[in-house]
GUBADO-717105 format. One record per residue (C-alpha): residue in three letters; x, y, z. Coordinates in steps of 0.2 Angstrom, whole numbers, plus 2048, in hexadecimal, padded with zeros to 3 digits. Example, Ala and Ser with C-alpha at 12.3 -4.5 7.8 and 13.67 -1.06 7.14 Angstrom:
# GUBADO-717105
ALA83E7EA827;SER8447FB824;
***
This chain:
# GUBADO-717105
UNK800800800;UNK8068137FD;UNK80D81C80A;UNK801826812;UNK800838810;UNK7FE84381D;UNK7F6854819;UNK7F8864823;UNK7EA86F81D;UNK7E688281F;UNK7D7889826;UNK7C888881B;UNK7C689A818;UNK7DA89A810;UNK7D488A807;UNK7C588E7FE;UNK7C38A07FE;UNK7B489F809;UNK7A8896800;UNK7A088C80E;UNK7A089681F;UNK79A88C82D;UNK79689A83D;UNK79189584E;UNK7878A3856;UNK77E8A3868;UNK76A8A0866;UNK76A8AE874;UNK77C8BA876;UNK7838B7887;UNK7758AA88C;UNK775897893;UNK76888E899;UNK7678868AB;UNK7638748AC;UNK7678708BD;UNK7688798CE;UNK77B86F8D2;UNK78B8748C6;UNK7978668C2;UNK7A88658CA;UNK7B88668BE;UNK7C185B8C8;UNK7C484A8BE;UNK7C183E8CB;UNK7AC8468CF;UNK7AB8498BD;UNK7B483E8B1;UNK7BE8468A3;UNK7B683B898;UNK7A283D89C;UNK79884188C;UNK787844896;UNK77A84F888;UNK77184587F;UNK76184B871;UNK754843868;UNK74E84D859;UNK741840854;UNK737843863;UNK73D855869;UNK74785187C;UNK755853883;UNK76084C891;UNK76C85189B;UNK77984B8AA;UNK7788548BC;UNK7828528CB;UNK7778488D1;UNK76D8408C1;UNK7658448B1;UNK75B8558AD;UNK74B85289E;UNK74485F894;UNK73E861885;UNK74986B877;UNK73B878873;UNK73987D885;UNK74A87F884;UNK74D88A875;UNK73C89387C;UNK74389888E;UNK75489C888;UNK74D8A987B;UNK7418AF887;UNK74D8AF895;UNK7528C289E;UNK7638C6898;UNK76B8CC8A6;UNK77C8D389D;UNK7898C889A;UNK78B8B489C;UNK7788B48A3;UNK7728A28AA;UNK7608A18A8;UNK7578948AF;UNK74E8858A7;UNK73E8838B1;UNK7368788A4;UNK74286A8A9;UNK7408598B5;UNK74E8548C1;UNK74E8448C2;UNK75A83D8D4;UNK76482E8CD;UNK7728308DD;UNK77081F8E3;UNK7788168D2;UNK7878238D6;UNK78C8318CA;UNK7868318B7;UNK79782F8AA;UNK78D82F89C;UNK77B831893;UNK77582C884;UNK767827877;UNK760817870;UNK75E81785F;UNK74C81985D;UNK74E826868;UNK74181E874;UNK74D819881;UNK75A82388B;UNK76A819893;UNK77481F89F;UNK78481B8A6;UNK78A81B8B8;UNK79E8198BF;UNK79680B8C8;UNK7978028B7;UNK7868008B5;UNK77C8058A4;UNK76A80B8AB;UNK75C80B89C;UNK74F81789D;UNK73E818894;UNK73E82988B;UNK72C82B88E;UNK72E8288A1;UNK73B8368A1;UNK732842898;UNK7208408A1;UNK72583A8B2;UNK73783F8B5;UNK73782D8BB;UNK7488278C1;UNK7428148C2;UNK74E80B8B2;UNK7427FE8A8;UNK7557F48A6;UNK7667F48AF;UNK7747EC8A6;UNK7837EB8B0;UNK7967ED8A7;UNK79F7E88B6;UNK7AD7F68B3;UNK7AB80A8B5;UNK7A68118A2;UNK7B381A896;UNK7A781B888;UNK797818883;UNK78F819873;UNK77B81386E;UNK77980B85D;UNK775818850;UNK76A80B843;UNK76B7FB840;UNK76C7F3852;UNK7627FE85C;UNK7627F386D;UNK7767F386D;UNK783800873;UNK7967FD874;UNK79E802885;UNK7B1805888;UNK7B480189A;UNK7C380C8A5;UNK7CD7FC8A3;UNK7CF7FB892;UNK7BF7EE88C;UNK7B47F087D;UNK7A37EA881;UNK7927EA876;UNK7837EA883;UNK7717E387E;UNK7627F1888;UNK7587E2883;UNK7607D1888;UNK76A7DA896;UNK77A7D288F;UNK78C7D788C;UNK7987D0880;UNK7AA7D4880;UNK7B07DA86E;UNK7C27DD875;UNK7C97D8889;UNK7D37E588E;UNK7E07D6894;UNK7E47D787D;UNK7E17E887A;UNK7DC7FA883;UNK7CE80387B;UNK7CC81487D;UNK7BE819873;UNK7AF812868;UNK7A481985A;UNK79980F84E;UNK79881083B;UNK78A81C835;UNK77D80D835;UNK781804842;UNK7897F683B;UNK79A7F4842;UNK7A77FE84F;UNK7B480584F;UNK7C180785E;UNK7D0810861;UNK7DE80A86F;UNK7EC80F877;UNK7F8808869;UNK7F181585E;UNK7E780B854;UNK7D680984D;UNK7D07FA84B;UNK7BF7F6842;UNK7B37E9848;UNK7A47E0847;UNK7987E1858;UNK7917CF859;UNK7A47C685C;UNK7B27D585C;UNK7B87CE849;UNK7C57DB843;UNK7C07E1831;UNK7CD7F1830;UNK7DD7F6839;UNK7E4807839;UNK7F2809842;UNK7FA81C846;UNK80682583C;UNK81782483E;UNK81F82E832;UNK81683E83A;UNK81D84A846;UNK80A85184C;UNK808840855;UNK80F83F863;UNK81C83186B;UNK812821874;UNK80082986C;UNK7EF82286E;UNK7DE823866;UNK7D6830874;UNK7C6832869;UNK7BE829857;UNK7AF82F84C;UNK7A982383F;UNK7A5832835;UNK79E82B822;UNK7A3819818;UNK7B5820816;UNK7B782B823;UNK7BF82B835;UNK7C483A841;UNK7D083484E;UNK7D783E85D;UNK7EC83A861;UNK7F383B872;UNK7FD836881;UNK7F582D88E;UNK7F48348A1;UNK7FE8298B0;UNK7F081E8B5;UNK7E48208A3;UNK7DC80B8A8;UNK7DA80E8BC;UNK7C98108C2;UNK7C38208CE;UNK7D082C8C4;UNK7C48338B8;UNK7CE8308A9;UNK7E082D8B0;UNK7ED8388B9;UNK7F68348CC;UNK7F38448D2;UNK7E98568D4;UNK7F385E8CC;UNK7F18628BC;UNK8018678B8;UNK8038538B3;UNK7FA8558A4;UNK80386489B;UNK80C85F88F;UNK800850889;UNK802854876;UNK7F184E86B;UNK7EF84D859;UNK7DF84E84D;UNK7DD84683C;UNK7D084382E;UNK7D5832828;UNK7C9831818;UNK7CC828806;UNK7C182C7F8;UNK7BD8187F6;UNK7C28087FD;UNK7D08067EE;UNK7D68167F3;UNK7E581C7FF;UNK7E1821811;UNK7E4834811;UNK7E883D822;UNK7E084D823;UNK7E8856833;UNK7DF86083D;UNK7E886E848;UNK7E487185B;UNK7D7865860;UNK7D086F86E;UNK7DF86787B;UNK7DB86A88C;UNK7E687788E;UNK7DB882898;UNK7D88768A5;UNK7E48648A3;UNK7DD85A8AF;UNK7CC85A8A2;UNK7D9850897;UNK7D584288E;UNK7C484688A;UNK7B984C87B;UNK7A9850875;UNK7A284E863;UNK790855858;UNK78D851846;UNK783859839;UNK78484B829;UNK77C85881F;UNK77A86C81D;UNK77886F80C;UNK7818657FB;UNK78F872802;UNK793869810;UNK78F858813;UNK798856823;UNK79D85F831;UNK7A385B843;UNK7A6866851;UNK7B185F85F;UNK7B5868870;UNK7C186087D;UNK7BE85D88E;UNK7C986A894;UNK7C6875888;UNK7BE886886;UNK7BB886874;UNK7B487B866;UNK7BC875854;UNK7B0874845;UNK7B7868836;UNK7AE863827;UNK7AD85D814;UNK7A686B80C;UNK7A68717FC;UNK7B487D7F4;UNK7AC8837E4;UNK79D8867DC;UNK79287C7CC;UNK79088D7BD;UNK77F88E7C5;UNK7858927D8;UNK7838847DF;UNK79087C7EB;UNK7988707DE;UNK79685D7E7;UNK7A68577DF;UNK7B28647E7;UNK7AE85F7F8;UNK7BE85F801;UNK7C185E813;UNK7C786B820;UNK7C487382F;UNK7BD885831;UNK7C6893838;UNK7B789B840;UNK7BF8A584F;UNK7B58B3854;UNK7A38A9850;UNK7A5897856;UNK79E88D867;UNK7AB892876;UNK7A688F88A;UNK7A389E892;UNK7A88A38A3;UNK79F89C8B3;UNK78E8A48B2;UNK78A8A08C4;UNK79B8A38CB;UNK7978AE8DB;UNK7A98B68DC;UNK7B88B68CF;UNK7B08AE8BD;UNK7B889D8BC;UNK7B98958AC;UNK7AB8858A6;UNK7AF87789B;UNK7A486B88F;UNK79B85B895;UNK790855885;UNK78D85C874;UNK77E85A86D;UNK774862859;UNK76386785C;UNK759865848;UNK74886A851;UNK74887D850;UNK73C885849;UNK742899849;UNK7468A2839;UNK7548AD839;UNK7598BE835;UNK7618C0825;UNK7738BB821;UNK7768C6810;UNK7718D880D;UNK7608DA807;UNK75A8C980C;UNK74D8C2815;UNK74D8B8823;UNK7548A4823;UNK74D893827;UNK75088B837;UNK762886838;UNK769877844;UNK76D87C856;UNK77C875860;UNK779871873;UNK789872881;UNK78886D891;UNK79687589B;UNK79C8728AD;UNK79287F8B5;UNK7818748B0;UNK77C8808A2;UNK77887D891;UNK77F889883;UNK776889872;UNK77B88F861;UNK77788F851;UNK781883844;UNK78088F835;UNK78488F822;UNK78689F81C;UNK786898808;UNK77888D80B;UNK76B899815;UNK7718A7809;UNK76989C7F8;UNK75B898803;UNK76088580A;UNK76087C819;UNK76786D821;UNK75B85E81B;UNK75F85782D;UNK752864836;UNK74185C83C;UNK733865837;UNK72985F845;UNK72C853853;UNK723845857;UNK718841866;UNK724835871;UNK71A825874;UNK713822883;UNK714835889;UNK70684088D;UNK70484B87E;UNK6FF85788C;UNK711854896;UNK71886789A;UNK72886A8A5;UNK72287B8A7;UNK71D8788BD;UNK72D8718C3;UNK73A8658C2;UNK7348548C7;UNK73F8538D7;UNK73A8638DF;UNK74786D8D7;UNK7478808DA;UNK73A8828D2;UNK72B8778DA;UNK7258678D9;UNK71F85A8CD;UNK71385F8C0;UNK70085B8C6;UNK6FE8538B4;UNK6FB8408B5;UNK7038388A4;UNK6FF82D89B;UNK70581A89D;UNK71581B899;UNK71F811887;UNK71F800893;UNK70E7FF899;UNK7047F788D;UNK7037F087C;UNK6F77FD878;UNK70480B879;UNK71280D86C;UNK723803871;UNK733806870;UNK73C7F9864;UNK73F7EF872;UNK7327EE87E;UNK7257E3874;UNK7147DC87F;UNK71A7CA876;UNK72A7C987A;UNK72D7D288B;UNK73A7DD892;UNK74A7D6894;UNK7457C388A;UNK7527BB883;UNK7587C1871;UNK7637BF864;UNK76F7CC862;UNK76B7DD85F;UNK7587D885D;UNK7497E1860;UNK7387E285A;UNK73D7EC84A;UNK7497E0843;UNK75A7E683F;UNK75F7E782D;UNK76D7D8829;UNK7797DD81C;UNK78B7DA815;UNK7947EA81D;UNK7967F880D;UNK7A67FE807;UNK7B17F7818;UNK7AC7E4819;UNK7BE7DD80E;UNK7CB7D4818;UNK7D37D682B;UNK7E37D7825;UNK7E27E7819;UNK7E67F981E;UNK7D980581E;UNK7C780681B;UNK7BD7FF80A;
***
């Protein structure tokens, strides 16, 4: 095979003259939104360097979020309503979310990580007990109920975990702290080792776009590709080693499984300790002082098919933890597959530590004799968008000298419904436009828009906004947050509303995939099963033999 060929590109605007400007503007200036009444500590060992706890479903319209002390539920048009509506107070202005429950899950220990099935009708929940806690959406939403309808126990404090996007919508892979890759079944309550951390030590998991197979990345630097039934490798990618931007001893901190071709890794040293449990994502001490000069690296490893060369695309600063090191190794991902034929991908990434966000993407660098953003010189790259792009603000509830917040969860809301003003001279006003959601250390949520200036300026939109939201199964049409949070929060008690039965009470109802009347919660299954069968096909364009390099 060729030498691969790492390329060191500029920022978009030098590259392309402009063309495609993505902007990240706040949905309110100097605004965030207050989901909980307790602010998250910085240090590692309360909150984990590597927690990911926002979660979003834009089928059904929610949203939830990790506290101190559980998970806060709301729905996302509440949420874009009170932060709008919300008295500005001057700068870095906390308002409060009153249409929120609370929901008190202290007794299975601190929430690591928070996340959504696949059909969106189930939340699950990780605790650094080890335990995966599986939640009926429709529970959450109209009875902030903090009873799960499943616990599946990992055995090992959780690293990672990621739900199944498609086509195995009862499965999620889980890294554990001490290295193992697991794939859990909500249905069957099973775990099966894909790889034992006495062979290898997994950092980080994504699954391909459809669900269909994994891919991991360990402390050796490589990425290795696998099927979820039985761990079979179908790819290896191992680390550069002819490149000076990676540093000496480097692992595979972070992987997105971004397209059929496509990979976006995270480089970097591992902290003393990175596979003990109780540290919080390694590191012997307090002092942060430890992690300084732990060096990361970010590449776009992409080929145009699988006959084709891997190229590495480098990717300058991703968001280190410079501003606080003992966030490091942690990071934070959102997706938009699609904003206009002028960008067909985009990722923004922040870093644990970090007070800022990067925004990459494949977009387009010139235009068809019409206007149009030409499909075939799509090119990736990341934006230099200083000046208008997602950044933690300062401690809005510090109460004497501002102290700086960092990111917990990322998350693209596509539910808006708000026009906006117009972005060229003589325009009118612009169709909704997706909204990115950050949940920083201080409990708040920061919103901005995701925009396109070329696509909103010929009249487009992202084809990935919901035009409505669909009534969540086994909710109370009727369900309101607006009374309290559900736990007697700061701002009453529980709503006086009594819901309807919720996805799990009868037959009658709508189900979740799993939870048919005929089979039974928690009945044996075959892998990955549920009452909507999974789709069974060859893997696409990366299903050849173990022993090639690459992907395809």
């Amino acid at each position: 095979m060729a030498t691969e060929e790492v390329v060191e590109i500029e920022t978009y605007t030098d590259k392309n003259d402009q063309l495609v400007d993505i902007l990240h503007n706040q949905v309110k200036d100097n605004t965030c939104l207050r989901i909980s009444d307790q602010q998250f500590s910085i240090d590692r060992r309360e909150t984990p360097a590597y927690s990911k706890l926002l979660a979003i479903s834009n089928v059904y319209g929610y949203i939830v979020a990790g506290t101190p002390k559980g998970l806060s539920v709301f729905m996302s048009k509440d949420a874009r309503e009170e932060l709008l509506k919300g008295t500005s107070k001057g700068t870095n202005t906390a308002v409060a979310l009153k249409a929120r429950k609370e929901i008190d899950l202290a007794q299975h220990g601190r929430i690591t990580h928070v996340g959504v099935s696949a059909d969106e009708l189930s939340v699950l929940v990780a605790t650094v007990k080890g335990n995966i806690l599986v939640f009926s959406a429709a529970s959450l939403v109209s009875q902030g109920s903090s009873t799960p309808i499943k616990t599946v126990s990992v055995g090992k404090e959780i690293r990672d975990m990621c739900p199944n996007p498609k086509d195995l919508p009862t499965t999620a892979a889980v890294v554990t702290v001490a290295g193992d890759l697991v794939v859990i079944d909500m249905v069957a309550g099973t775990v099966t080792t894909i790889v034992a951390s006495s062979t290898a030590k997994v950092l980080c998991v994504c699954w391909s776009p459809k669900g269909k197979q994994l891919v991991c990345g360990d402390s050796s630097g490589t990425l290795t590709q696998r099927t979820p039934n039985d761990g079979t490798i179908k790819r290896t990618v191992t680390a550069l080693t002819n490149d000076n931007h990676i540093p000496d001893r480097a692992a595979v901190l972070a992987v997105q499984w971004i397209d059929q071709h496509t990979y976006f890794a995270v480089y970097g040293q591992l902290p003393e300790d990175a596979f003990a449990a109780g540290c919080g994502g390694g590191g012997s001490a307090s002092d942060d002082d430890e992690f300084e000069d732990n060096a990361t690296a970010a590449y776009v490893i992409t080929r145009a098919d699988k006959k084709s060369p891997l190229e590495w695309i480098y990717i300058e600063d991703p968001c280190s933890a410079m501003m606080c090191p003992g966030r490091y190794p942690g990071f934070h991902f959102a997706s938009i597959s699609d904003w206009g034929p002028s960008a067909q991908n985009i990722v923004i990434m922040s870093g644990a530590g970090s007070d800022a966000t990067l925004t990459i993407g494949e977009a387009a660098t010139d235009k068809t004799d019409d206007g149009a953003a030409d499909p075939l010189s799509l090119d990736w790259a990341q934006w230099d968008i200083d000046g208008s792009m997602a950044v933690m603000p300062l401690s809005a509830l510090a109460t004497e000298d501002s102290s700086d917040t960092f990111p917990l969860g990322l998350a693209v809301d596509f539910t808006g419904h708000q026009d906006l003003p117009p972005v060229v001279d003589d325009g009118g006003r612009v169709k909704p436009v997706p909204i990115l959601w950050i949940l920083n250390t201080d409990a708040c949520l920061l919103a901005y828009h995701v925009s396109n200036i070329y696509e909103m300026s010929r009249g487009g939109r992202s084809k990935l906004m919901v035009d409505a939201v669909k009534q969540l199964p086994g909710a109370s049409p009727k369900t309101s947050f607006a009374t309290g949070t559900a736990f007697g929060g700061a701002f009453g008690s529980k709503t006086s509303e009594t819901p309807k039965a919720g996805a799990f009470a009868s037959a009658s109802t709508a189900t979740p995939s799993f939870a048919s009347a005929s089979s039974g919660f928690g009945a044996s299954s075959g892998f990955g099963k549920s009452t909507i069968t999974p789709i069974v096909k060859a893997p696409a364009g990366f299903g050849a033999a173990a022993s090639k390099q690459g992907f395809g």
